[in-house]
Structure formats: C-alpha cells, structure tokens
C-alpha positions in Angstrom: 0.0 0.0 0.0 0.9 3.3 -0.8 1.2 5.8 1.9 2.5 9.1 -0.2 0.2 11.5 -1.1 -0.7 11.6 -4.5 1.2 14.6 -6.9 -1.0 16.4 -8.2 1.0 16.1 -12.1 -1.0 19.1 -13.3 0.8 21.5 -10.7 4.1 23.5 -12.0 6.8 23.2 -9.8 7.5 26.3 -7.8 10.5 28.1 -9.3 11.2 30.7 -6.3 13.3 34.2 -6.3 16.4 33.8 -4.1 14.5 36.8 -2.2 11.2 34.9 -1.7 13.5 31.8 -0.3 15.0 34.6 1.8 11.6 36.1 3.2 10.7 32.4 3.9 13.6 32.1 6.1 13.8 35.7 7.3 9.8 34.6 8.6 11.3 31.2 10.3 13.8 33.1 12.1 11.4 35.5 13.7 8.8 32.4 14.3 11.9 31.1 16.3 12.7 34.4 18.3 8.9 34.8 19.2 8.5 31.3 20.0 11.9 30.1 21.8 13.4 33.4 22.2 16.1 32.6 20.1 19.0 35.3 19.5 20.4 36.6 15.7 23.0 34.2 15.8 21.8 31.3 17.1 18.5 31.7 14.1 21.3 32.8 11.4 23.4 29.5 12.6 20.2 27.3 12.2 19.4 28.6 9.4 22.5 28.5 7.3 22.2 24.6 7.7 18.6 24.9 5.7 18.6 23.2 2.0 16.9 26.4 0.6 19.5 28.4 2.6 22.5 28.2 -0.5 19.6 29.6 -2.8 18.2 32.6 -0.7 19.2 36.2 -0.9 21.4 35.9 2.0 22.2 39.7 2.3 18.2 40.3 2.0 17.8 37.7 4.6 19.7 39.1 7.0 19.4 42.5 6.4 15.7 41.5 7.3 16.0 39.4 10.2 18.3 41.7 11.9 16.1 44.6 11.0 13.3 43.3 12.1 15.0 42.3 15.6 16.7 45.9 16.1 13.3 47.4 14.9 10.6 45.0 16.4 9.2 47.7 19.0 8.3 50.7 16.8 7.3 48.5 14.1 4.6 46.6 16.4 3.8 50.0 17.6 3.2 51.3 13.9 1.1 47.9 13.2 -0.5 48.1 16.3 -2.6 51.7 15.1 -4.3 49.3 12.6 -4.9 45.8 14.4 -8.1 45.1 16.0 -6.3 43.2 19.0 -3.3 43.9 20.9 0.0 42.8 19.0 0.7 39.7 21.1 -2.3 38.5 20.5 -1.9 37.6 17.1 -0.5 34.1 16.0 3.3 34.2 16.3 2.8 33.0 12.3 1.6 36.2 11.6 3.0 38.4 14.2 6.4 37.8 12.1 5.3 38.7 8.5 3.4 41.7 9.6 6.6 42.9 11.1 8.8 41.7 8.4 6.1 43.3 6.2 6.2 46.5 8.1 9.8 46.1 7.9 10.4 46.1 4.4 7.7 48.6 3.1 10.0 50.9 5.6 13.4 49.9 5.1 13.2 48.8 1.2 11.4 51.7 -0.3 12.4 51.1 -4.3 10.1 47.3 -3.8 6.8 48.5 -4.6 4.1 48.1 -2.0 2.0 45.9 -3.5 4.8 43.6 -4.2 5.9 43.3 -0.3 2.2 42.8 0.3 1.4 39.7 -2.3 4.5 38.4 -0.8 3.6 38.8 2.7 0.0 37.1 1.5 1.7 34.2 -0.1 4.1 33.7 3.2 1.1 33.8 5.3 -1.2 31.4 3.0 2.2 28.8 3.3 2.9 28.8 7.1 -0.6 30.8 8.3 -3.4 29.9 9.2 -6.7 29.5 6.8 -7.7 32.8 6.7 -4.8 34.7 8.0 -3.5 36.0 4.9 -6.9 38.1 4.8 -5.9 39.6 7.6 -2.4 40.3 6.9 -3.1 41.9 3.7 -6.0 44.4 5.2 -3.1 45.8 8.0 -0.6 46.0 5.5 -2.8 48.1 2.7 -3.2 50.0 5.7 0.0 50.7 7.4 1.2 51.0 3.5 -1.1 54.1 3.1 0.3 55.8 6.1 3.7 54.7 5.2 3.7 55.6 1.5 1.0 58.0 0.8 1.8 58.8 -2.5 2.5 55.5 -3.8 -0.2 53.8 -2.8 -2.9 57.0 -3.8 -0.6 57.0 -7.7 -1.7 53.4 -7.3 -5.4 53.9 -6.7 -5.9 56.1 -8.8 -4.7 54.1 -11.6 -7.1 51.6 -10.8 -9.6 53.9 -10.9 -8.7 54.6 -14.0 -8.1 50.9 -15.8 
C-alpha cells in the first residue's frame, strides 16, 4: 500500500526568487525568536544549515531578520494603530510577516508596495493559518497608506482609471 500523497502532475513546480527563499527564512527566524526566544545568531546559525538556505538572498535575509530584531518595537507600535487586537495577540505566524512586512515597506522603499504585500499574502497562505492571509493583507494596505501615501494614492488612482 501506498502511503505518499498523490502529486497532483497538473501542478508546475514552484521556481522561487532567491529573495522569496530569503523572506521564507527571514519569517522562520522571527517564528523562532517569538517562539523560543532565540537570539540573531543562534536563528542565522540554524538557518545556514537549511537546504533552501545556498539559494536565498542571504544579504536580504539578514538584512531582514536583523532589521526586524533591532526594529521589532516601533514597528509593532506602527502595526498596532491598525490591528483590531493587541499585538501579542496575534498568531506568532503572523505576528512575524506583519513585522517583516512593516519592515520592508519601511526599510526597502524602491520594492513597490503591492509587491511586499502579495509576498507577505503568499508567506502567510504557506505557514498561516486559513484565513490569516486576509488579515495580513487588510493591516498591511493599511500601514502602507500611512507609510507611502503617495505610492499607494498614484496606485489607486490608476485603478480607478483601468
């Protein structure tokens, strides 16, 4: 008897960016601060043993991770104007691509919005839960308005129009 799922042979293999590997693992190492407590190095060390790790954006990685890590107060605080719950309520899952989200609309200003967003949608539909990604992508639009006013409005407004 077979006990392997069945491959589904209509399905494309997934070709990922070395900087989507690299927001995978960035979002790993913060689930592993948040959850174990786990310090830069000791993530950056478990991580570097990952198969994907040789394929990731490692300069991207870490200039996320320890971003994120220096920066995790005021960005909760700038997420936190647009949650409907206090910040450490949300699912540690979560709670690490909104502030890797936040992160990057703030530190990585030539990625457009809307790309850091789909991104942080397809993280969260990978390692979230069922509807989180919903969720993730409602505080982001919304802390990328306040963030990038003029981007996001240019962007609107060309919807509007097309």
């Amino acid at each position: 008897m077979n006990t392997q799922p069945e491959m589904n042979t209509n399905e494309k293999p997934v070709n990922k960016s070395p900087r989507r590997i690299a927001r995978e693992l960035a979002i790993q190492g913060l689930y592993q601060w948040r959850i174990g407590g786990n310090d830069e190095a000791a993530i950056e060390a478990h991580l570097a043993d990952a198969d994907e790790y040789a394929k990731a954006d490692r300069s991207f990685f870490a200039s996320m991770l320890r971003g994120v890590l220096a920066q995790h107060a005021t960005l909760e605080e700038q997420l936190q104007a647009h949650l409907d719950r206090p910040f450490g309520d949300l699912s540690p899952v979560e709670a690490s691509i909104l502030l890797a989200g936040a992160f990057e609309l703030i530190s990585f200003p030539q990625t457009p919005y809307r790309v850091i967003i789909n991104e942080a949608i397809e993280l969260t539909k990978s390692f979230g839960g069922t509807d989180g990604h919903k969720y993730v992508n409602g505080v982001l639009d919304k802390l990328a308005a306040t963030l990038r006013p003029e981007e996001v409005a240019a962007k609107r407004a060309q919807r509007a129009k097309g």
